[in-house]
N, C-alpha and C positions, 0 to 999 in steps of 0.2 A: 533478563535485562530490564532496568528501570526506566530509562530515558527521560529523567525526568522527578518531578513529582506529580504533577497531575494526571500523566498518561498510566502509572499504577492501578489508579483510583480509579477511571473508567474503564481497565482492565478487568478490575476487582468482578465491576458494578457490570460488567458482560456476562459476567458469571460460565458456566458451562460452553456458556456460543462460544469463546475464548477458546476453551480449550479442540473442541471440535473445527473451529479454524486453523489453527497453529499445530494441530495432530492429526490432519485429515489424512484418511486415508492415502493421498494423493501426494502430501508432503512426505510418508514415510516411504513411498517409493521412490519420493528422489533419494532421500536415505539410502535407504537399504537396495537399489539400483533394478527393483522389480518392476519401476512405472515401467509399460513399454514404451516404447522410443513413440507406436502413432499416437500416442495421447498427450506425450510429451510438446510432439510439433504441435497438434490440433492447439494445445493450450496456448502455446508462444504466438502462434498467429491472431488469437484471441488477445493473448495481453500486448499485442503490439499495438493494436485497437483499440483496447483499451487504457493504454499510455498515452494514446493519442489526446483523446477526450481530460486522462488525468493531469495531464500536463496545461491544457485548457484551464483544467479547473483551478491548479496552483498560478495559473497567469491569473484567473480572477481575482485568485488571493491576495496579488500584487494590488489592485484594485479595492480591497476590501479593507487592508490593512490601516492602521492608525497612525505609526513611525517610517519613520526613514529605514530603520530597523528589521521592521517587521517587513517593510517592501524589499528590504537589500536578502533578507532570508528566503520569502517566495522566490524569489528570481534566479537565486545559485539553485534551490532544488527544480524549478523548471529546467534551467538548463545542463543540472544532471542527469534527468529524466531522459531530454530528447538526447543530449551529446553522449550517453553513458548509456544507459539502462536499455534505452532502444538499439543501442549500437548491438547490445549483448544479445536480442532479438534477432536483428539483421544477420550478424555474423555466426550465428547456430543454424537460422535458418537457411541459409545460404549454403552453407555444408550439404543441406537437404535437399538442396537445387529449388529452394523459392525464393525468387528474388523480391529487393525489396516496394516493389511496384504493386506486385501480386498481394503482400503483406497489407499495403495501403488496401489492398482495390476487396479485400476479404470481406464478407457476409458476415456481420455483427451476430452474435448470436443473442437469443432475448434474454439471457441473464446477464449475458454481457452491457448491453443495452440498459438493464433496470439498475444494475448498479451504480453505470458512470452517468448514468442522468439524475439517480437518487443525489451524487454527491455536487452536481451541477446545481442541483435545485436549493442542493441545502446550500450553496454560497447564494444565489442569487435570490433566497429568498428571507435568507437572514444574514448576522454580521459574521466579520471576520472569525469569533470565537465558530461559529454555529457550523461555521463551512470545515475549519480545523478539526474540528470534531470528525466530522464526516471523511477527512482526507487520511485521518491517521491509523484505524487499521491495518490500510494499506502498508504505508512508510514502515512502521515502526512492529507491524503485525510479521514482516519480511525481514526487517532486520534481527529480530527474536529467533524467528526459523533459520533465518542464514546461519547465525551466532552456534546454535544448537547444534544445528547439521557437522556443521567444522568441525565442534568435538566430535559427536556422537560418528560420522557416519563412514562406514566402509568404502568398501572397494567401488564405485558407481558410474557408471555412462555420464550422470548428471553432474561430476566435480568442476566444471566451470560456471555452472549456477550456484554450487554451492558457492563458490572460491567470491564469486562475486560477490553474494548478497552477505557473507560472514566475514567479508575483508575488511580491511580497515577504512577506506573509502565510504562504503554503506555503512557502518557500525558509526563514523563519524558526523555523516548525513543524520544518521536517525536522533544523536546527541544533539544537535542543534536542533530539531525539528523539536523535540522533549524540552529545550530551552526554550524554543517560540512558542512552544505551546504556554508553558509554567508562565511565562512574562504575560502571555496577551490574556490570561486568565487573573493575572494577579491584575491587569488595568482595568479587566471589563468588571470582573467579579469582587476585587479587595482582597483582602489578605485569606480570607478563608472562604473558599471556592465552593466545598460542600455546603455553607451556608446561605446562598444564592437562591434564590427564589429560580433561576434558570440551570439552575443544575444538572435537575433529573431530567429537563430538556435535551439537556449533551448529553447526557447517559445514553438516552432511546438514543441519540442519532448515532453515538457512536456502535451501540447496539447493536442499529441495524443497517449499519455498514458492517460490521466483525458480521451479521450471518450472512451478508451479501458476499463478503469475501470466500467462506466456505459455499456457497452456490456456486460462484466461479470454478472453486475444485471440484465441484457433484459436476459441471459440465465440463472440465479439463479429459473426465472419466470415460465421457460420453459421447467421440468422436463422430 
């Protein structure tokens, strides 16, 4: 998937992290339906936590932004995030008999921690462009693997995360997000992004968010 045009280019520019994200180990057993079930919970209790903080950070984003535009876009994927994405947490986990208090009240783990503070810092320590960079692995790193999984995957435990993150809902989230990105790139940077003096800036950050996302899967492993 493109989502975009700029979000290619700092795909490109992740080089291998990229792939090691988006093929982890971890991803291919929601695939092929080998993750076991306890790593799967351990993971969901982790990314509820860290939805929590993510959702923070795209409220920043509202805050950081330049248009009307760009604030009316942070604000529908916040409120994807908690009315959607979190729901899909809650209601697996529930199945599991953890409700959603225990969910809140969960023990951060430290890679959990380095990640959504990384992307925390990078809004509140640069602009809107600086923080986008850091949030999009995430968005757009997930709607790749949903998209994939759809086609690609068999028979699995995991077909309601698949269904979700490869439905039409996320695949349409991640289109506009590819949109806010190309726009706030074309205001900050000009017509030609690559030639920015702040470029290879976004590069590292998105960087190194894509290998923070794959640490998340090395601890989803590690219950």
């Amino acid at each position: 998937m493109s989502y975009g045009m700029v979000f290619p280019l700092w795909r490109e520019a992740a080089g291998a992290e990229w792939a090691r994200y988006v093929r982890h180990p971890f991803v291919e057993g929601l695939g092929d339906g080998t993750l076991p079930r306890a790593a799967f919970l351990h993971y969901l209790v982790q990314d509820y936590i860290f939805l929590v903080h993510f959702s923070r950070a795209w409220a920043l984003a509202v805050t950081k932004a330049g248009t009307i535009g760009e604030m009316r876009s942070c604000t529908g994927v916040t409120k994807a995030l908690i009315d959607e994405e979190m729901q899909l947490h809650v209601g697996i986990c529930a199945e599991a008999g953890i409700d959603e208090a225990t969910l809140f009240a969960a023990e951060e783990r430290q890679e959990n921690l380095a990640y959504t503070r990384f992307v925390l810092d990078a809004g509140h320590s640069g602009d809107f462009l600086d923080l986008l960079a850091a949030l999009a692995p995430c968005v757009l790193g997930y709607g790749e693997i949903g998209a994939r999984l759809a086609v690609e995957a068999g028979e699995t435990p995991y077909a309601e995360w698949i269904a979700t993150y490869g439905g039409a809902d996320t695949q349409a989230l991640c289109a506009e997000v590819g949109a806010l990105i190309d726009g706030a790139a074309a205001r900050r940077l000009g017509p030609d992004p690559q030639a920015s003096p702040r470029w290879e800036g976004l590069c590292r950050t998105f960087g190194m968010a894509t290998r923070l996302e794959a640490g998340f899967w090395d601890m989803g492993l590690t219950p």
